[in-house]
N, C-alpha and C positions, 0 to 999 in steps of 0.2 A: 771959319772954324767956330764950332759951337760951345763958347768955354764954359757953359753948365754942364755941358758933358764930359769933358774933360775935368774939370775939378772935382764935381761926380767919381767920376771915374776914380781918381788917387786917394778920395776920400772914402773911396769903399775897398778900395785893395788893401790900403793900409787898416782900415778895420778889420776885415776879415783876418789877415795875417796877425793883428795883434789878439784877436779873438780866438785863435786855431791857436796859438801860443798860450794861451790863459789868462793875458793881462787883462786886468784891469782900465788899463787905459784903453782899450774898443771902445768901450761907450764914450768917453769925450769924443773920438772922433765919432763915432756913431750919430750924434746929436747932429751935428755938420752936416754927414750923409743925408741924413733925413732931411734936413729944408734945402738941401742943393737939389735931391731928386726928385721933391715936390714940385721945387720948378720946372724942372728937366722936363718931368711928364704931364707935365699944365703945358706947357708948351709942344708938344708931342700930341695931344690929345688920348693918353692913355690913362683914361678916367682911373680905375681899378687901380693900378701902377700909383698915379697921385694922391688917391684917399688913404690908401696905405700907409702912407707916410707919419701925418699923423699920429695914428694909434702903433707906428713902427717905433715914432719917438717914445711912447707912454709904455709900450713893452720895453724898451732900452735902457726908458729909468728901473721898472722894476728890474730889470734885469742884473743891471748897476747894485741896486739894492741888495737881490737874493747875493748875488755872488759878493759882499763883501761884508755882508749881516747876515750869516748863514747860522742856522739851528746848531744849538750842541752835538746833534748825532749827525750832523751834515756836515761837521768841518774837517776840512783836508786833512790827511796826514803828511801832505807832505811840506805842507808848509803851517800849519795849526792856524789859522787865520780864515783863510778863504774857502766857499761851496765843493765840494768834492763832486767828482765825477761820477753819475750817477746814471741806470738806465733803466728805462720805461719797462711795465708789466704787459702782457698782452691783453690787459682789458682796459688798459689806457691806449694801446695802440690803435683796439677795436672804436673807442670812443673816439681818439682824433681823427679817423679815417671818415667816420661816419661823418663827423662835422664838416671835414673838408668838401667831401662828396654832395651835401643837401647845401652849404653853402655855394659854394661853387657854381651849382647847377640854377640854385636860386639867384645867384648875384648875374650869372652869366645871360639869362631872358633880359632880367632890368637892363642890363647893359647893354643888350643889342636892341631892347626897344627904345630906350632913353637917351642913350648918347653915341657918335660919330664913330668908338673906339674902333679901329680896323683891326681887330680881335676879337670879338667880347668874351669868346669860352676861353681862348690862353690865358685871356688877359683875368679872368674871373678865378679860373684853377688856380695859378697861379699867385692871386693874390690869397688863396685859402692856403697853400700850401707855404708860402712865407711866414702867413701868420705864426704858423704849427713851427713851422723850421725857427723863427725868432722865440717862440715862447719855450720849445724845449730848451735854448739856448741861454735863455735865461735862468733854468733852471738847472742847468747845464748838466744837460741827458747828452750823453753820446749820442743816441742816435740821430742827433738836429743837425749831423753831418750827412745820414745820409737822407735825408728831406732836401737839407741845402744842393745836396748832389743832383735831384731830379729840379728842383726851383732852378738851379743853373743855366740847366743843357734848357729847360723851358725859356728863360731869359734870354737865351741864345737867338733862340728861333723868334720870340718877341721882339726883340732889339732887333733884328737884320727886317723883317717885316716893316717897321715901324723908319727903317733907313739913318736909325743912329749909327754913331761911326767909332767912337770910341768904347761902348759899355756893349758890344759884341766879346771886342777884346777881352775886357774884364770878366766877360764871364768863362772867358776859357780862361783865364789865370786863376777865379774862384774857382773853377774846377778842379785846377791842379791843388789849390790850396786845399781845397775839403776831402780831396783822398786823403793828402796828408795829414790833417788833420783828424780823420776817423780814423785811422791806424795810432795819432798820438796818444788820442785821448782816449780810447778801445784800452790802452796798455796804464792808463791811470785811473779808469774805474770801477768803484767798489761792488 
């Protein structure tokens, strides 16, 4: 049994559900997630999947930050404290698509000339598209559920390729989690 993957695993389930919830407390476990699945995917050889990590943790603190030091005209109404739910213009969508796209396509050559990854273009999208899905998240845009929704079903198919055994699972449970969650958080933003 491979218990990075397994720890992995309950340390991101319980993230996301506390994060699809609004708490505050995702990022404490969030921190966790992140150097458990650095190793996970050090050990996996899924280069893209492990550099992420990193700067997964450095989006989580701000993330941490926006959502509980939020501007005057950004704070909830419904608890007067924390980030309110908020959602992207279509020329900021225009903008992170494009980046996903040029990154993606850039990262994914480096990574099938450079390293072993038996992926490189999932594994390359995929890490563009996390990025986008964590930083809306941070700033907490609804729609970083439905990014999370397509990084999933990709996770999906990354994970079973790569012959993990437990973070298959998890991503059909983040799945379930992130419908429910863009219908929760669709119903709290301004």
């Amino acid at each position: 049994m491979n218990w990075t993957d397994l720890i992995s695993s309950l340390l991101g389930l319980t993230c996301v559900v506390l994060a699809g919830r609004q708490s505050k407390y995702n990022f404490w476990v969030g921190y966790l997630y992140n150097i458990f699945l650095f190793f996970l995917f050090w050990k996996q050889h899924l280069v893209a999947a492990m550099l992420l990590q990193p700067v997964a943790f450095a989006i989580n603190a701000f993330g941490h930050w926006r959502w509980t030091h939020p501007r005057p005209e950004e704070v909830s109404a419904e608890d007067g404290k924390s980030l309110m739910v908020s959602s992207m213009t279509p020329s900021q969508w225009g903008l992170a698509l494009s980046v996903v796209l040029i990154g993606g396509a850039v990262l994914s050559l480096i990574l099938r000339a450079e390293t072993a990854d038996p992926s490189p273009w999932l594994d390359a999208f995929l890490l563009m598209l996390t990025f986008l899905a964590q930083y809306l998240s941070a700033q907490k845009k609804w729609e970083c559920w439905l990014v999370w929704l397509v990084v999933n079903l990709g996770n999906l198919a990354l994970y079973l390729i790569a012959g993990l055994k437990f973070m298959p699972v998890v991503s059909i449970l983040y799945l379930a989690n992130g419908i429910w969650s863009l219908v929760s958080w669709w119903k709290k933003k301004n």
